[in-house]
C-alpha distance (Angstrom), angle and dihedral (degrees) to the residues before:
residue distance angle dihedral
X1 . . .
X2 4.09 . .
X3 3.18 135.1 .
X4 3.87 96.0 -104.8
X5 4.19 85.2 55.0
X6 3.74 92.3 54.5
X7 3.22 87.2 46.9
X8 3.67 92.3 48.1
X9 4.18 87.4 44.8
X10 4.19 86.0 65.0
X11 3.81 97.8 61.4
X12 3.38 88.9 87.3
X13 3.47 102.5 47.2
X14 4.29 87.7 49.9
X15 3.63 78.1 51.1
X16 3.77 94.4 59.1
X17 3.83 95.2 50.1
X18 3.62 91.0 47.3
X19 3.78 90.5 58.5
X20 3.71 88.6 45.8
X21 4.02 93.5 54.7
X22 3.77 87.1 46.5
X23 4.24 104.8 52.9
X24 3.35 139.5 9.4
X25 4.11 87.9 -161.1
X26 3.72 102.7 128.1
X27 4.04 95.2 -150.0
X28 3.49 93.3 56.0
X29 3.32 96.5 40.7
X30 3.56 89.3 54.2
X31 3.75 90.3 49.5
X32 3.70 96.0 51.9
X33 3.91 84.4 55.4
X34 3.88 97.7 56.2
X35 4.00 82.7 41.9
X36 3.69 90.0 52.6
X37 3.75 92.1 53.5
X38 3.75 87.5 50.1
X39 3.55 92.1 56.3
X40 3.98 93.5 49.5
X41 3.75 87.7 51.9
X42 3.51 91.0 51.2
X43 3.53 93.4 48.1
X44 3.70 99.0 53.1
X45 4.41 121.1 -17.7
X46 3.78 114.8 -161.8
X47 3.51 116.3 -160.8
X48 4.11 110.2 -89.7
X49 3.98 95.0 13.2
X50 3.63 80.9 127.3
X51 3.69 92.6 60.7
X52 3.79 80.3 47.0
X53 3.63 99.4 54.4
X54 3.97 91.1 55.3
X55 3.69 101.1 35.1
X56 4.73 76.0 63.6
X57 3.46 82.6 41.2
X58 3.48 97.0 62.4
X59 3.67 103.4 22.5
X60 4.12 88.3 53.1
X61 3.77 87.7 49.5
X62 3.87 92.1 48.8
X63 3.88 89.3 46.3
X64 3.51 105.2 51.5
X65 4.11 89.1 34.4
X66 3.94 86.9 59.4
X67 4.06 96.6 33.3
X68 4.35 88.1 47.2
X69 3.62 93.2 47.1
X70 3.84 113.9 31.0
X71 4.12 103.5 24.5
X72 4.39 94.3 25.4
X73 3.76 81.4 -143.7
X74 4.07 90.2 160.2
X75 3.42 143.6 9.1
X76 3.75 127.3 -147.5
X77 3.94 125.7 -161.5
X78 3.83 88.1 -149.0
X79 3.51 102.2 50.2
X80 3.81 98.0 153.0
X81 3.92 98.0 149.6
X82 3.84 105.4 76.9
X83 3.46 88.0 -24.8
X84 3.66 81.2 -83.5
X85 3.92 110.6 100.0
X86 4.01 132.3 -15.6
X87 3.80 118.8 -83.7
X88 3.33 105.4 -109.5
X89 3.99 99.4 52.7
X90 4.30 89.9 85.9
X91 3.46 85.6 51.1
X92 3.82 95.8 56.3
X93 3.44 88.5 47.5
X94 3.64 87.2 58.7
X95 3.88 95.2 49.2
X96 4.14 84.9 49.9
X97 3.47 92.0 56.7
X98 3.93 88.5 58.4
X99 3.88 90.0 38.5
X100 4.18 95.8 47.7
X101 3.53 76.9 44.5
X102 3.53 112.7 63.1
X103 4.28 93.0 25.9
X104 3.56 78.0 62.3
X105 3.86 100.8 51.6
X106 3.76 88.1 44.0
X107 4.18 94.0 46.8
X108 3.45 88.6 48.3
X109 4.09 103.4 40.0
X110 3.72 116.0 115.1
């Protein structure tokens, strides 16, 4: 991977905080997310980055279930998803898996 495709691989996440600045709506928040992992597929797909996606998925929903409930390490207003946390934060923590991911391959790339 160059330079210009890392550089290309962080669109998306400037994306992200752009949608953040802009709304506070949880459902389109949430959509932009899903649209943002779109986009990074579109971009560039590595074999088994779906497998990726869900394995964040899950572990980010497992994570902040266990950290909400049994530690009370945060507290969101918009905690629509088991009254817990908002909807779309498993979903980022898909689209970081795929982000960590590929900074990663490119950091550590001969």
């Amino acid at each position: 991977m160059k330079f210009k495709d890392l550089l290309i691989q962080l669109v998306p996440l400037f994306l992200a905080f752009i949608i953040f600045l802009f709304t506070k709506n949880e459902i389109l928040i949430t959509v932009g997310i899903i649209l943002l992992i779109l986009i990074s597929f579109k971009i560039k797909y590595y074999p088994g980055e779906w497998k990726l996606v869900l394995t964040g998925i899950i572990l980010g929903f497992l994570f902040e279930t266990i950290g909400d409930t049994i530690y009370k390490l945060q507290y969101w207003e918009s905690a629509t998803l088991l009254g817990l946390f908002p909807i779309w934060l498993p979903l980022l923590w898909g689209y970081g898996f795929i982000f960590i991911r590929r900074i990663g391959n490119f950091i550590t790339k001969d």
